[in-house]
N, C-alpha and C positions, 0 to 999 in steps of 0.2 A: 185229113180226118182230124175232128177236134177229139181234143180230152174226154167228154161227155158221149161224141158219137164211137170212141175205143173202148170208153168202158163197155159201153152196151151193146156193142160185138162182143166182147169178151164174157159177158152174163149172160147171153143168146148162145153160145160155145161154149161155156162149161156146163148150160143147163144143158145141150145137146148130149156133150159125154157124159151125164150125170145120169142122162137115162137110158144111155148103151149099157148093156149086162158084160161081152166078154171083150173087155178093153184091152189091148195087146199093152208092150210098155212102151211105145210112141204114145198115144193114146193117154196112157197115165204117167207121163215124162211132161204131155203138152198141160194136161189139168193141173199136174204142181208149178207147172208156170205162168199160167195162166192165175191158181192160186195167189200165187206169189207176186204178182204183177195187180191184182186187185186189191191182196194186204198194200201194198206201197202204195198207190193211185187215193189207198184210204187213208194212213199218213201222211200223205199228204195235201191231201184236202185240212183235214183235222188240223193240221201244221197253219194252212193257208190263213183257217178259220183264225185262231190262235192269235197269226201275225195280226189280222185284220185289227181284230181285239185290242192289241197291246197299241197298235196307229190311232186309233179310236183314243184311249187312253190318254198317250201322248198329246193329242193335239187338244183335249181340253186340258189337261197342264198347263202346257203353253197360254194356252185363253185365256185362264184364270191368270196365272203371271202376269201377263200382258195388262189383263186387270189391274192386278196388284200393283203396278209399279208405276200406275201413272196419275 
C-alpha cells in the first residue's frame, strides 16, 4: 500500500465512524488514531514540501557560485 492509497483508507474510515451516532470506545480509541496518524502523514508531507524547497534553493546557490568563480 502506498502513502497516498493509506491516506485515503484512512479518510474513507474516519468519514465512516464520522457518521456512526453510538461509537463504543474501540470505535473512538481507533478515530483518535487514525486522527492522529493523519495530523503526522500532514507533517509530513508539509516537512517533505519544506525540504524540497530548501534543495531547490541550494542548488541555484551552488549555480550562481559556480558562475561566480569562473
Amino acid at each position: 500500500t502506498t502513502f497516498l492509497q493509506r491516506r485515503s483508507n484512512l479518510n474513507n474510515l474516519i468519514q465512516t465512524l464520522n457518521t456512526q451516532k453510538d461509537l463504543d470506545e474501540t470505535d473512538l480509541s481507533i478515530r483518535a488514531d487514525i486522527d492522529r496518524v493523519l495530523h503526522d502523514d500532514k507533517l509530513a508531507v508539509q516537512l517533505q514540501e519544506e525540504l524540497s524547497t530548501l534543495l531547490q534553493h541550494q542548488v541555484r546557490i551552488l549555480s550562481k557560485r559556480k558562475l561566480c568563480h569562473k
